[in-house]
N, C-alpha and C positions, 0 to 999 in steps of 0.2 A: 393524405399523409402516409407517409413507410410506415410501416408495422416491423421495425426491426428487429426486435424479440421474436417476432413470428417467421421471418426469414430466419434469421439467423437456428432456428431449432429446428427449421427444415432443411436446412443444409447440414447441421450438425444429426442428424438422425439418419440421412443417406449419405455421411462421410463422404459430400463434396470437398474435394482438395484444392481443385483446381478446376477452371472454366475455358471450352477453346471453342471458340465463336467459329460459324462459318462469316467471312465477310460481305461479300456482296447480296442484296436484298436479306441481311440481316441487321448490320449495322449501317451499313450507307442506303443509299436509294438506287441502286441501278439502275432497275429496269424502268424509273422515272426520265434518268438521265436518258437511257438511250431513247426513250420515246420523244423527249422533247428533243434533243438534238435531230435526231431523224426528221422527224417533222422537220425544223428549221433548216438543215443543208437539203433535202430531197425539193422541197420548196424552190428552196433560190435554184435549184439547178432545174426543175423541169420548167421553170419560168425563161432560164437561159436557151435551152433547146427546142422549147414547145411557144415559141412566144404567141401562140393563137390559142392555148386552153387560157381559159376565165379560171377566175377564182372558186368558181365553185368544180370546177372540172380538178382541179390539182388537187384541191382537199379530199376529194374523193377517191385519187391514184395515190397519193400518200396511203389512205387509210387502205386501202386495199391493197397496196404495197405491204404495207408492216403487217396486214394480215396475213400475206403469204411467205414473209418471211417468218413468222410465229409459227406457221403450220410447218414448214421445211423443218426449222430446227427445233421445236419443240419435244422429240425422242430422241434428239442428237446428247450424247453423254458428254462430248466435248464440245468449251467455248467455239465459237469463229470469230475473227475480227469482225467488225460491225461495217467497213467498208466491204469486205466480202460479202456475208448478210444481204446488205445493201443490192449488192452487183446479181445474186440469186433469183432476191423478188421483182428487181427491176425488168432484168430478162424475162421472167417466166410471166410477171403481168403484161408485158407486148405480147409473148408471147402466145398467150389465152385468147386475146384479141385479134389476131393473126395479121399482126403489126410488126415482126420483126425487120422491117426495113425504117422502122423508127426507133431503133436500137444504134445509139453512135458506137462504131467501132472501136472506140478508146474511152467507154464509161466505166469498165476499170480502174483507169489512170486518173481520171475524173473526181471518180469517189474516194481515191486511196488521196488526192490531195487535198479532196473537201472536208474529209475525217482526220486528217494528219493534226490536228490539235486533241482528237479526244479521249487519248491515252497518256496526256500531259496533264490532266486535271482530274481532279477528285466527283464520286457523286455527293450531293448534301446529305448529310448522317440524317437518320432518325430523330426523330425529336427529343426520345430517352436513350438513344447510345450513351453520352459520357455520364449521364446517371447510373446507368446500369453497371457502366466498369467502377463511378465511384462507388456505389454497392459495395462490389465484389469488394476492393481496394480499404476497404472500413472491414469489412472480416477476414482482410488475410487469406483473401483467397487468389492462390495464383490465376494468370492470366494470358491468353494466345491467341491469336489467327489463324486461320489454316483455308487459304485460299485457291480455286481452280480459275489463276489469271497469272497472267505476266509479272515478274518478281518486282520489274521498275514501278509498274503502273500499282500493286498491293502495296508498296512502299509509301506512295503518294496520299493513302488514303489511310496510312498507318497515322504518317506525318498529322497528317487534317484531324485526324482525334487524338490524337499528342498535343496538339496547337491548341487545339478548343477546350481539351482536356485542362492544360495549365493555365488559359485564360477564364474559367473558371473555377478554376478552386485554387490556382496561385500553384498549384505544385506539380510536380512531374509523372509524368503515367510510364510504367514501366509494360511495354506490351511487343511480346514478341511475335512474330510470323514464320510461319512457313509454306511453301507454294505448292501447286502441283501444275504444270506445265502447262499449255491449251493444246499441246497433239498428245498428251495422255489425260485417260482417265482419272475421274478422283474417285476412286472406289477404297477396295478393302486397304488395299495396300498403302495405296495414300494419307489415311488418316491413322494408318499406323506406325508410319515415317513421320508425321507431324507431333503424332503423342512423345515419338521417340528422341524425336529433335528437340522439343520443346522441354524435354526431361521432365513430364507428364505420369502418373501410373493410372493407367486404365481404369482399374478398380473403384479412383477415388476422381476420375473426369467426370465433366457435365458436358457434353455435345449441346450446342444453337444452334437451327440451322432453317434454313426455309424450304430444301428441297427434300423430298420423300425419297429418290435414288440414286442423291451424290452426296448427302449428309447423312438422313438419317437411319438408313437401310443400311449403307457399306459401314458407317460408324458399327454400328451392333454389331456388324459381322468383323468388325473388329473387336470384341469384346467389352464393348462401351455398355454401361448396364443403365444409366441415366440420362435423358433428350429431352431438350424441347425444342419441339418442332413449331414453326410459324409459318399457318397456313388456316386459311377460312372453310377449309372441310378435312374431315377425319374419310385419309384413304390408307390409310394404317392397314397391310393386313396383321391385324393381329395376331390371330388364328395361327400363323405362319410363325410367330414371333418366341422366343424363350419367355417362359416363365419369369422368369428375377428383369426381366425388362420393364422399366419404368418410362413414360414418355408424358410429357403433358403437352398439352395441344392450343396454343395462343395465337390470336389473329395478330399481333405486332411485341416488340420488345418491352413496350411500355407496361402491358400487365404484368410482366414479372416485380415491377417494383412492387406490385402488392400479394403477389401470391411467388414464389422462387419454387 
């Protein structure tokens, strides 16, 4: 059960005004999405090309695919499209194997048509996203996105909790966005373009976010004094951090309903 009293005097204590979510692996599931998509087109396509691996032989170049596509981008500050992704680990797993004449010369074209649906659809929310914004929505507390994705595709996923939003509670969710490109950074500047578009005051925001170097580090260094960061370990340097910096540290969205 909400302990609304208990939120509500913790918001009202650090003069929360307003809340601006990071979106992807905060409110929706991405990196679900992209796992299981991956899986299911990398499948159908090394089945088309390779039609002599066994089943146990594909789930294995899958998985060691997405393993080395994790390692590439994993210090990369900006998104890539997921077909590109794709085209990186592809290569570089022939490549390890010193297989590159098993590399089609048009797996490019291949992937950019196999993937061509998956910036048309939303990932599935969280199980407590539209709790969360009705939360906020019961105290008057403004409400934003602030995304490092393509403006169509954050659009799409706005929609989806808009949708789900009024088919449960019958009313309308008022939730604005704002983007930050995929060939720029989302750092300091970016989430001070977002506060500022969003007509936001720094002083009185609460930053969600799941990443340590594209949320909740460039946030601060925008003068953001309130975080919660979602993530299953504490790599906070603190040490590093101002004083009057507040952060609390949650493994998914859904504990906020009991402790904000």
């Amino acid at each position: 059960m909400i302990d609304y009293e208990k939120i509500s005097t913790s918001l009202k204590e650090r003069n929360i005004g307003s809340v601006l979510f990071d979106m992807d692996n905060t409110l929706v599931q991405t990196h679900r999405y992209y796992k299981e998509e991956h899986e299911i087109v990398l499948r159908d396509i090394l089945k088309d090309i390779y039609y002599e691996m066994t089943d146990e032989d594909i789930d294995r170049a899958m998985e060691d695919i997405y393993m080395i596509v994790l390692e590439i981008y994993s210090k990369n500050p900006r998104p890539v499209l997921i077909d590109e992704q794709i085209r990186k680990g592809f290569v570089k797993y022939f490549e390890e194997r010193n297989q590159e004449n098993l590399i089609p010369e048009n797996i490019g074209k291949i992937l950019k048509e196999a993937f061509s649906f998956f910036y048309k659809k939303s990932p599935i929310l969280f199980p407590s996203s539209i709790e969360i914004l009705n939360l906020l929505k019961k105290f008057n507390i403004s409400k934003g996105v602030y995304s490092h994705a393509q403006y169509d595709w954050t659009k799409i996923k706005i929609e989806l909790l808009k949708q789900l939003y009024q088919k449960k509670y019958n009313r309308e969710l008022e939730l604005p966005f704002f983007t930050t490109d995929i060939s720029d950074e989302k750092d300091l500047k970016g989430w001070s373009k977002a506060i500022e578009h969003l007509d936001f005051k720094k002083e009185t925001t609460l930053v969600i976010g799941d990443s340590l170097t594209s949320d909740i580090l460039p946030a601060i260094n925008a003068e953001i004094k309130n975080l919660v960061y979602i993530s299953k370990k504490d790599d906070i340097p603190w040490e590093e951090l101002p004083n009057d910096v507040s952060i609390k540290i949650v493994e998914n969205i859904g504990e906020l309903l009991n402790d904000f």
